[in-house]
DOVEXGU-378694 format. One record per residue: residue number from 0; residue in three letters; x, y, z of N, C-alpha, C, O in turn. Coordinates in nm, 2 decimals. Layout:
! residues N
R  num  residu      nX      nY      nZ     caX     caY     caZ      cX      cY      cZ      oX      oY      oZ
R  NUM     Ala       X       Y       Z       X       Y       Z       X       Y       Z       X       Y       Z
...
! end
This chain:
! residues 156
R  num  residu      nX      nY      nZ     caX     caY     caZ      cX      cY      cZ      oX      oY      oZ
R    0     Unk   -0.03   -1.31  -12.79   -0.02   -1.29  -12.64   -0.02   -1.14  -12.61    0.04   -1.06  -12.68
R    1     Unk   -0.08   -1.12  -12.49   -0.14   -0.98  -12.45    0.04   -0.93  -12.35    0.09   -1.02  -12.29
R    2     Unk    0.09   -0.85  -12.36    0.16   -0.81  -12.27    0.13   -0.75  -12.15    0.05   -0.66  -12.18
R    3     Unk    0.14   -0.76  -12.04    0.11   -0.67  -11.90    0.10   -0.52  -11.91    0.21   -0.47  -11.96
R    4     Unk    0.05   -0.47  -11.89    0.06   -0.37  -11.89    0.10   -0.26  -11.73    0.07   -0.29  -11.61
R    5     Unk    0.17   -0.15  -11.75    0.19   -0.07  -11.62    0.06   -0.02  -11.54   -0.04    0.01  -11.61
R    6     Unk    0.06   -0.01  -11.44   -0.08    0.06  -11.37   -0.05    0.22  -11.39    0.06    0.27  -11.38
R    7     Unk   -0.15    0.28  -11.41   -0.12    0.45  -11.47   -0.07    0.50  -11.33   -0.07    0.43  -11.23
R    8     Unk   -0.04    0.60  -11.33    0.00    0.70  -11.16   -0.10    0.73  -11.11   -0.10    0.76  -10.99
R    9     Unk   -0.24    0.75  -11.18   -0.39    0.75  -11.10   -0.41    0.59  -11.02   -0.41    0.56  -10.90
R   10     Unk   -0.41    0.53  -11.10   -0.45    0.39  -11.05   -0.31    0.37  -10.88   -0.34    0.37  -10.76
R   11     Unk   -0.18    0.37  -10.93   -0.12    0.36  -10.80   -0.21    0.45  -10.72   -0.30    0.41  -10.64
R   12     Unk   -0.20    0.54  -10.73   -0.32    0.65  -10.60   -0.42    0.60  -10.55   -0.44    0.59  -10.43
R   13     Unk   -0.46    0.57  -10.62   -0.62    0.49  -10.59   -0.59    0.38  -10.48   -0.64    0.37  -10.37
R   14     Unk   -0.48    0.29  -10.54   -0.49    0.17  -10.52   -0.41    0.18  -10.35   -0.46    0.10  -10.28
R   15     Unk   -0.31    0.28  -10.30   -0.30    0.31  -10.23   -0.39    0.42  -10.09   -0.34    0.41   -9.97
R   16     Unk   -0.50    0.50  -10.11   -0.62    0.50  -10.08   -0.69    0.39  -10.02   -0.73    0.39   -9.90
R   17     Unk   -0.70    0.28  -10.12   -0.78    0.17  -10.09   -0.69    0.07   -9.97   -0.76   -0.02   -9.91
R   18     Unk   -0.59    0.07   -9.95   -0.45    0.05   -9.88   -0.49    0.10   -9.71   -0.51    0.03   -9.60
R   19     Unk   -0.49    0.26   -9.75   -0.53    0.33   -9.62   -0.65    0.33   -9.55   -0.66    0.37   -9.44
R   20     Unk   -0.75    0.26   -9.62   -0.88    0.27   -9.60   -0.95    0.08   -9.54   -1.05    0.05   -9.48
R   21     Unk   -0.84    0.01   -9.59   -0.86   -0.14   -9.55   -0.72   -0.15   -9.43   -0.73   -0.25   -9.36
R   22     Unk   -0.64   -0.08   -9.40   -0.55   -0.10   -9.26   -0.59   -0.10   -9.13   -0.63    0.01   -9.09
R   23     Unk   -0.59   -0.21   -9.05   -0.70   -0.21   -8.96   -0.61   -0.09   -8.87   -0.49   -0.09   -8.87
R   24     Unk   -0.68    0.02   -8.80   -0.65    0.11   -8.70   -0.55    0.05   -8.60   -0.57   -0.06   -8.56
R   25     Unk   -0.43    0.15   -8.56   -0.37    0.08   -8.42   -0.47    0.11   -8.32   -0.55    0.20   -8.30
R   26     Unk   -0.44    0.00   -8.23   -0.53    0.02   -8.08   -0.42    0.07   -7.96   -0.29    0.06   -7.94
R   27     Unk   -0.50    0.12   -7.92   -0.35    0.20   -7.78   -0.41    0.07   -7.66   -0.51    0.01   -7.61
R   28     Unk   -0.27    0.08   -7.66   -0.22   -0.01   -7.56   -0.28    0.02   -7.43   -0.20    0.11   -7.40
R   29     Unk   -0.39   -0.01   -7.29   -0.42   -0.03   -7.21   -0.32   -0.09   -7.11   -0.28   -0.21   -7.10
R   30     Unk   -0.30    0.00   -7.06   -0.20    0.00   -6.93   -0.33   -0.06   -6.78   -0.43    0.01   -6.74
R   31     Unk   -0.29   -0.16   -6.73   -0.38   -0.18   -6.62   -0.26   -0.22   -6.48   -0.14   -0.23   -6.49
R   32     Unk   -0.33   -0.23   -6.37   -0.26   -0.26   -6.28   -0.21   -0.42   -6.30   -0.29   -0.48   -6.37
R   33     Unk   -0.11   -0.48   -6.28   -0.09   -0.62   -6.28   -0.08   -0.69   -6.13   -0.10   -0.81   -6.13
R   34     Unk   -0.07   -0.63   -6.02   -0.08   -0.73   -5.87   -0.20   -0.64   -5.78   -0.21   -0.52   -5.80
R   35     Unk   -0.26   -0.71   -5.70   -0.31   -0.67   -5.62   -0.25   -0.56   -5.54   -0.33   -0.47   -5.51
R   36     Unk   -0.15   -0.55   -5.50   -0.07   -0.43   -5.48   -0.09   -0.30   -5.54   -0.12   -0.20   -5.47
R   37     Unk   -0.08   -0.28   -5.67   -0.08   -0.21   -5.73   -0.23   -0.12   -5.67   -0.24   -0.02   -5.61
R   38     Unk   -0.34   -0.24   -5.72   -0.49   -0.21   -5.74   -0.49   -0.14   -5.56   -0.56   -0.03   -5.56
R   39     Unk   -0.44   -0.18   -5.45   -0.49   -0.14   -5.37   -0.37    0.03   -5.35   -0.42    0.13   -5.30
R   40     Unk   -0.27    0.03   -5.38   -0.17    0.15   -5.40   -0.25    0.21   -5.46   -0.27    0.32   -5.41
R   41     Unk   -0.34    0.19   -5.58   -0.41    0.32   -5.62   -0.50    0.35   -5.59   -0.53    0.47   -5.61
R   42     Unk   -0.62    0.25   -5.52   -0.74    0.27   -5.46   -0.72    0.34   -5.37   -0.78    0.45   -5.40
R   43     Unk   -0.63    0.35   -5.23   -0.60    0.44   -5.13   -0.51    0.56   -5.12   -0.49    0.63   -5.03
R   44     Unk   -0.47    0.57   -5.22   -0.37    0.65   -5.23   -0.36    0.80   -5.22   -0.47    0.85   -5.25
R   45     Unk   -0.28    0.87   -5.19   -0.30    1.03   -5.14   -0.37    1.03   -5.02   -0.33    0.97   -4.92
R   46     Unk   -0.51    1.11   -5.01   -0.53    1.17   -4.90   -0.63    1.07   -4.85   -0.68    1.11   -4.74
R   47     Unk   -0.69    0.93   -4.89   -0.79    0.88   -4.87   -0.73    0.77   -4.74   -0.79    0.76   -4.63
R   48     Unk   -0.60    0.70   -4.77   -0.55    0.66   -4.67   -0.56    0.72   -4.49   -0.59    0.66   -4.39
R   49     Unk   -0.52    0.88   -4.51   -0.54    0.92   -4.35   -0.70    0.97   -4.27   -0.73    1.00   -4.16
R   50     Unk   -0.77    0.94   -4.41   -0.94    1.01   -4.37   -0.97    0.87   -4.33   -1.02    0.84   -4.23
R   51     Unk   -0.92    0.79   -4.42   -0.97    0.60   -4.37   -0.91    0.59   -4.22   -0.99    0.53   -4.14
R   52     Unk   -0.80    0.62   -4.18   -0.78    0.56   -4.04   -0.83    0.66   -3.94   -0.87    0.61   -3.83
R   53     Unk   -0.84    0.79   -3.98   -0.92    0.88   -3.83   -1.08    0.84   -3.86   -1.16    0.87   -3.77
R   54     Unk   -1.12    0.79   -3.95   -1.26    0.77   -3.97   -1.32    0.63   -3.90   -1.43    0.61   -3.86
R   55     Unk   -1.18    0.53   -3.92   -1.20    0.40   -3.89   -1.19    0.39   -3.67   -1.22    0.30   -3.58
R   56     Unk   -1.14    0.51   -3.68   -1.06    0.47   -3.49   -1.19    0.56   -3.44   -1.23    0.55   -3.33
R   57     Unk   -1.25    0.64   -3.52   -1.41    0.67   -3.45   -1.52    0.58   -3.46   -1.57    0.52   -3.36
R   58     Unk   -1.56    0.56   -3.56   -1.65    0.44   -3.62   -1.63    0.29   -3.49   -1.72    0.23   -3.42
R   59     Unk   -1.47    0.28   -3.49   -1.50    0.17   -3.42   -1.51    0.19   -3.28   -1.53    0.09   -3.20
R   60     Unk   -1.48    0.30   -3.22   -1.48    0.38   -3.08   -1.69    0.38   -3.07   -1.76    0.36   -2.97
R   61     Unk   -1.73    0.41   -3.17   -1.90    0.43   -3.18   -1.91    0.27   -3.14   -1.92    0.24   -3.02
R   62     Unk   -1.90    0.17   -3.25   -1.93    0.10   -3.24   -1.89   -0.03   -3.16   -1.93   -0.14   -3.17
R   63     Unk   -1.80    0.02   -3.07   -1.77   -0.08   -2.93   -1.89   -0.02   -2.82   -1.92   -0.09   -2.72
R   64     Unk   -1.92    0.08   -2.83   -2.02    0.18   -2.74   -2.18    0.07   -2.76   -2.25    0.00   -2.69
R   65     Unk   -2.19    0.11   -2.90   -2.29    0.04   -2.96   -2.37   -0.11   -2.92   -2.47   -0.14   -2.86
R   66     Unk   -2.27   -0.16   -2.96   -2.28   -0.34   -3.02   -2.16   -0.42   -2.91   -2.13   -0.54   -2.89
R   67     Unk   -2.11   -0.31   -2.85   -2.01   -0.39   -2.74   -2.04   -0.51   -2.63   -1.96   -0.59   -2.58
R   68     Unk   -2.17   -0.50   -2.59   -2.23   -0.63   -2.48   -2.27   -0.74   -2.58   -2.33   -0.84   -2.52
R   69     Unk   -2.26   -0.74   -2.71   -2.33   -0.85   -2.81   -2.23   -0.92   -2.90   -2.21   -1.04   -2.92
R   70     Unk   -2.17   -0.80   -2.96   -2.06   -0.81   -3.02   -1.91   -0.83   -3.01   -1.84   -0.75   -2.95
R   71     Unk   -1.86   -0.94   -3.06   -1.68   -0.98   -3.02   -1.59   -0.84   -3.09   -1.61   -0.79   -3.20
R   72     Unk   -1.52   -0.81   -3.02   -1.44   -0.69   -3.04   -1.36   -0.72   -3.18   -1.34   -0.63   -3.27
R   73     Unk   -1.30   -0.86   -3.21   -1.26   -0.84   -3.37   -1.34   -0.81   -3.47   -1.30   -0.78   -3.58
R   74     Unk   -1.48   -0.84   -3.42   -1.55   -0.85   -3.52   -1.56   -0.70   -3.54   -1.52   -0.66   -3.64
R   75     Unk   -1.62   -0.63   -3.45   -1.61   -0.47   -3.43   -1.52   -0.41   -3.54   -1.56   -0.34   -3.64
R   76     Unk   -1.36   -0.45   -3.50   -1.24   -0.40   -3.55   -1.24   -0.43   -3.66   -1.20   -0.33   -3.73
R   77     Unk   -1.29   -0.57   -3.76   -1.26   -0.61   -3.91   -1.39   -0.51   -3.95   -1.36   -0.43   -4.04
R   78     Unk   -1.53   -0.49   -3.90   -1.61   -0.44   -3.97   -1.62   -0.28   -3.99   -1.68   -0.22   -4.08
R   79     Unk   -1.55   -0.22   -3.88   -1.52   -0.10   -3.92   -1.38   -0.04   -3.97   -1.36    0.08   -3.99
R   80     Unk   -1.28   -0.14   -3.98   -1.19   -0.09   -4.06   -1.22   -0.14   -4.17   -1.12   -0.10   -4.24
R   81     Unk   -1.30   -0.22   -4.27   -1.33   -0.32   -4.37   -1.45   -0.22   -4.41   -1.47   -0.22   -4.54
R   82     Unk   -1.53   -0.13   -4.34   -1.64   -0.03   -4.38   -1.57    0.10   -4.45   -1.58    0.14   -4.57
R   83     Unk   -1.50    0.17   -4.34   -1.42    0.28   -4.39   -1.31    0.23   -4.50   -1.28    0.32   -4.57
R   84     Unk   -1.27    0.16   -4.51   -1.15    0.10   -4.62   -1.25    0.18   -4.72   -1.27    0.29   -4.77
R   85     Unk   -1.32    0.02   -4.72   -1.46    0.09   -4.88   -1.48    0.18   -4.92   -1.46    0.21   -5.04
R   86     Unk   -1.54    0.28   -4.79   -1.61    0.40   -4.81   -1.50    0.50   -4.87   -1.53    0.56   -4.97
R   87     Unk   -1.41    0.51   -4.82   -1.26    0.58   -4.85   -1.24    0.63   -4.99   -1.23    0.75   -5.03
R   88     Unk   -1.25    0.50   -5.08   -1.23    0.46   -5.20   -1.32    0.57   -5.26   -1.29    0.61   -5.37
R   89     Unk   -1.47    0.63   -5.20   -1.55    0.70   -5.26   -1.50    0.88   -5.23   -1.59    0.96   -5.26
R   90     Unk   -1.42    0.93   -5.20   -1.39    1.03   -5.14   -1.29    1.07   -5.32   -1.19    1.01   -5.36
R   91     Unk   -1.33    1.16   -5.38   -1.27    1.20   -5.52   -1.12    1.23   -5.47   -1.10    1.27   -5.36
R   92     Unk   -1.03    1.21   -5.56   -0.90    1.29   -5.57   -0.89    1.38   -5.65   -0.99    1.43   -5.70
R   93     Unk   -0.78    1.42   -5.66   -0.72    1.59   -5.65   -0.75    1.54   -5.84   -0.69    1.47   -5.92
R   94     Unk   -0.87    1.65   -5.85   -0.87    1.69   -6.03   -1.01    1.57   -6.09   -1.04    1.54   -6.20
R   95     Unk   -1.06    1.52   -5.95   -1.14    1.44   -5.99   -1.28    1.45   -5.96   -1.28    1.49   -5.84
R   96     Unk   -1.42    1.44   -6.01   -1.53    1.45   -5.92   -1.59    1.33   -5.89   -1.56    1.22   -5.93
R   97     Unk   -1.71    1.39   -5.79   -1.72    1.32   -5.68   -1.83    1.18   -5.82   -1.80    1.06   -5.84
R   98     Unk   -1.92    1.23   -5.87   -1.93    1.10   -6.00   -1.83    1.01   -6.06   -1.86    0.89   -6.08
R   99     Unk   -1.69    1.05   -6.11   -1.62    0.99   -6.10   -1.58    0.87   -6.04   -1.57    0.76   -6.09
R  100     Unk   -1.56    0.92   -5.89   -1.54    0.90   -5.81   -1.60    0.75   -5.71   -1.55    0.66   -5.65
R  101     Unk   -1.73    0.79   -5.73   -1.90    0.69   -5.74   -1.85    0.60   -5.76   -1.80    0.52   -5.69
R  102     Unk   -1.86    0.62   -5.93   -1.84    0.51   -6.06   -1.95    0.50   -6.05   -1.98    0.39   -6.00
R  103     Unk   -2.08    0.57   -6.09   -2.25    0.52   -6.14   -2.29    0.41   -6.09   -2.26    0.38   -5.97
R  104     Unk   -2.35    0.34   -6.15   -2.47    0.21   -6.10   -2.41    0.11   -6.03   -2.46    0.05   -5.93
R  105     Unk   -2.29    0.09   -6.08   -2.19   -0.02   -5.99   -2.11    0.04   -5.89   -2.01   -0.02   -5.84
R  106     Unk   -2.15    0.15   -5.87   -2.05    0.20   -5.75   -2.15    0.19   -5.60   -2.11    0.20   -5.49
R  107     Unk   -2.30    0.16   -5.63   -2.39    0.10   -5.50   -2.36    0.02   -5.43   -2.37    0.05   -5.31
R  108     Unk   -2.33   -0.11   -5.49   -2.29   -0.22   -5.41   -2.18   -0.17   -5.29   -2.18   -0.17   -5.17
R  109     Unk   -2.06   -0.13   -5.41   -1.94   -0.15   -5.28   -2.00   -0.02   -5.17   -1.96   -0.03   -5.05
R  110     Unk   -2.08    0.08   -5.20   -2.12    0.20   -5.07   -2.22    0.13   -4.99   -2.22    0.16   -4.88
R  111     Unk   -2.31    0.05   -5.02   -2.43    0.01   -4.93   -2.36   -0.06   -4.87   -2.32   -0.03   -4.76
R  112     Unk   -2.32   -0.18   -4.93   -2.26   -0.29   -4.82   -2.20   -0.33   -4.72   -2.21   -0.42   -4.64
R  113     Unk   -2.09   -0.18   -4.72   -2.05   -0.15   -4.58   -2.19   -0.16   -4.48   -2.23   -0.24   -4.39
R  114     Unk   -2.23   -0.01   -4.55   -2.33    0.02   -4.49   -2.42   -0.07   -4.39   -2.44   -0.04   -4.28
R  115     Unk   -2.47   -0.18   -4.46   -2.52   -0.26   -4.39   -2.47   -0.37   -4.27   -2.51   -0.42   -4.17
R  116     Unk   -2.39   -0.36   -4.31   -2.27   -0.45   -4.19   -2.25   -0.36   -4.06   -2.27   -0.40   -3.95
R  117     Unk   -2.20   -0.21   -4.09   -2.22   -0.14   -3.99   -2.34   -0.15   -3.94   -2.35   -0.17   -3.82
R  118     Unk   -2.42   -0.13   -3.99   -2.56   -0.13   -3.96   -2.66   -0.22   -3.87   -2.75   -0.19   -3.79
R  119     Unk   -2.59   -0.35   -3.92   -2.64   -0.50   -3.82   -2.55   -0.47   -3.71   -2.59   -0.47   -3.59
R  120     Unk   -2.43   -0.45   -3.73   -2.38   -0.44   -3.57   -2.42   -0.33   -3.46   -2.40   -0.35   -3.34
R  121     Unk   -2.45   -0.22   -3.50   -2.52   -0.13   -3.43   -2.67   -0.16   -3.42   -2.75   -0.06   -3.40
R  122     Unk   -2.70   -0.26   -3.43   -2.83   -0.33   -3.41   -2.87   -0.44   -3.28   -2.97   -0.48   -3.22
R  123     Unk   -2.69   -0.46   -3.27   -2.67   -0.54   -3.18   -2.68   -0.71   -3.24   -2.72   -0.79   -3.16
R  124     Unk   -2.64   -0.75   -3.38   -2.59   -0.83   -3.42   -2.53   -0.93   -3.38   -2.42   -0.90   -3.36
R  125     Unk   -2.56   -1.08   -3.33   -2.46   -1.14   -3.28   -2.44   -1.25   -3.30   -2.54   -1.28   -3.37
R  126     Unk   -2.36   -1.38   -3.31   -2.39   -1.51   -3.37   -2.37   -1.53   -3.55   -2.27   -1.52   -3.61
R  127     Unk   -2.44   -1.55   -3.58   -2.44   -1.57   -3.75   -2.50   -1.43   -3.79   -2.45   -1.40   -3.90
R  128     Unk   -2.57   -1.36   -3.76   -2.61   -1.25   -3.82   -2.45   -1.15   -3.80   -2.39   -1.11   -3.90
R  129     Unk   -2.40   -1.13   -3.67   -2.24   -1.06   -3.70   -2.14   -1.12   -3.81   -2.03   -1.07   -3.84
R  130     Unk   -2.20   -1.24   -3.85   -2.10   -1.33   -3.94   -2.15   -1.24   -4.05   -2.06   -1.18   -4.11
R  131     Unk   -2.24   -1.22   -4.10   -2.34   -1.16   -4.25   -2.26   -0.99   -4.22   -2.19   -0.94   -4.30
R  132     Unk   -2.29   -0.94   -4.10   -2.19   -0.83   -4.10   -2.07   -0.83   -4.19   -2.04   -0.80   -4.30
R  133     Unk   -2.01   -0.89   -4.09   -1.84   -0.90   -4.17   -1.88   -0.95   -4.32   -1.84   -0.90   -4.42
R  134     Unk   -1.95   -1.03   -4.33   -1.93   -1.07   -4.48   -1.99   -0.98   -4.57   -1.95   -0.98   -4.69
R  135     Unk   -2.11   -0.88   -4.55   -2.12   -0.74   -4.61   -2.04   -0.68   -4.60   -2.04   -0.62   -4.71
R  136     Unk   -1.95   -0.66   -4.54   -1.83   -0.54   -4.53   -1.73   -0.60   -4.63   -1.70   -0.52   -4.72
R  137     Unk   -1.67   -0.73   -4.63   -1.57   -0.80   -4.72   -1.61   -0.78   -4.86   -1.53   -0.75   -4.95
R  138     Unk   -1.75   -0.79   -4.86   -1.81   -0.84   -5.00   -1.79   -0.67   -5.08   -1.73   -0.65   -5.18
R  139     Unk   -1.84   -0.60   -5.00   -1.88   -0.42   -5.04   -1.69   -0.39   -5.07   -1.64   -0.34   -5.17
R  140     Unk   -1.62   -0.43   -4.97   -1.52   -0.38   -4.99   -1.37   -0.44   -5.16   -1.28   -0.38   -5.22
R  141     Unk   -1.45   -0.60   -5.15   -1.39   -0.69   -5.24   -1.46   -0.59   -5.40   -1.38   -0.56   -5.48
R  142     Unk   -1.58   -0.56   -5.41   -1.64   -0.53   -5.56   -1.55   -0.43   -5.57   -1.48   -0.42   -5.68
R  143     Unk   -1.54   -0.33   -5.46   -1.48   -0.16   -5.45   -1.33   -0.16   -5.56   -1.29   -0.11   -5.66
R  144     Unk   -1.30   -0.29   -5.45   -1.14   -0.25   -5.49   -1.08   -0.35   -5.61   -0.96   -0.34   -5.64
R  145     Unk   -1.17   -0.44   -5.69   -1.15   -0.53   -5.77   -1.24   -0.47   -5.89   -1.22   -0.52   -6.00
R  146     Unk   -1.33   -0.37   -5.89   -1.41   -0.34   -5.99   -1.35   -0.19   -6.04   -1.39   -0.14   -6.15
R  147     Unk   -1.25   -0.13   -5.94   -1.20    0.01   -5.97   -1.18    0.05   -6.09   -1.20    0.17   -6.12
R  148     Unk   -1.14   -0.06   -6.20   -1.12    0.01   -6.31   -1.23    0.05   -6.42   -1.23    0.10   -6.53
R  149     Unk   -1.31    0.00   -6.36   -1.48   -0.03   -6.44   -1.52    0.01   -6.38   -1.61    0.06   -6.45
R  150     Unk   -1.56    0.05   -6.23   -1.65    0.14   -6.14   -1.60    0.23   -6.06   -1.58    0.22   -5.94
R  151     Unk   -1.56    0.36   -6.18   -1.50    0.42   -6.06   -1.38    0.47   -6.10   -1.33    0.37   -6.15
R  152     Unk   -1.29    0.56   -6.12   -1.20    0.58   -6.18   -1.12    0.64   -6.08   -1.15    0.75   -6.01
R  153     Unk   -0.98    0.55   -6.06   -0.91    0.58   -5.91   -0.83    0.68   -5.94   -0.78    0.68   -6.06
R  154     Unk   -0.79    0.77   -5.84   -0.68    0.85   -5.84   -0.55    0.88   -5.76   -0.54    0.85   -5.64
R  155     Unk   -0.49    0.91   -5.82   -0.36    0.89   -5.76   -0.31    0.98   -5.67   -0.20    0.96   -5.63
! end
């Protein structure tokens, strides 16, 4: 019968190497928002909040002028505070640029969409097409603020 033998102090080396080299990597822990709260506290946050409401009390001051003999005044009020909300979200923060900011290819939808909603109503939109309004403005504004972590990098 063969006795066991010790592994030499090369072989522990080795064998430890091979240890370091098969350990799967730590992964860093991704911190995300957890409530809708959070996601909208950081979407608005700092200076984009007070450009959204002087932006929104013109917009809808234009667009009562506009679309006012066609269009119902809430509708007016949800599509231009539901336009500038959106648009807001695109204004960079402090240390951030304006690509950032975008978020590239997926940052179209939530910028046009307003766009278009304002757009039908200054068209004089009324009936079910003011309905497609508002729901361009919801839709542009729902991607904006639900896609921020992936389109768009928010700042604080």
């Amino acid at each position: 019968m063969t006795t066991p033998t010790r592994p030499s102090p090369q072989d522990d080396a080795a064998l430890a190497r091979i240890r370091t080299l098969t350990q799967a990597p730590a992964v860093p822990v991704v911190e995300s928002p957890t409530t809708p709260l959070d996601l909208l506290r950081n979407t608005w946050a700092g200076h984009r909040l007070p450009w959204a409401v002087g932006i929104a009390a013109v917009l809808f001051g234009w667009l009562t002028l506009v679309a006012a003999p066609t269009a119902a005044w809430g509708v007016v009020l949800v599509v231009s505070v539901g336009a500038v909300l959106a648009l807001a979200t695109y204004l960079p923060g402090p240390g951030q640029s304006f690509g950032a900011a975008f978020g590239g290819m997926c940052g179209i939808a939530g910028f046009c969409l307003p766009l278009f909603g304002v757009s039908q109503l200054a068209q004089g939109a009324v009936g079910t097409a003011s309905g497609y309004a508002v729901a361009a403005v919801v839709v542009g504004l729902a991607q904006r603020v639900l896609t921020a972590g992936s389109c768009g990098t928010p700042s604080r």
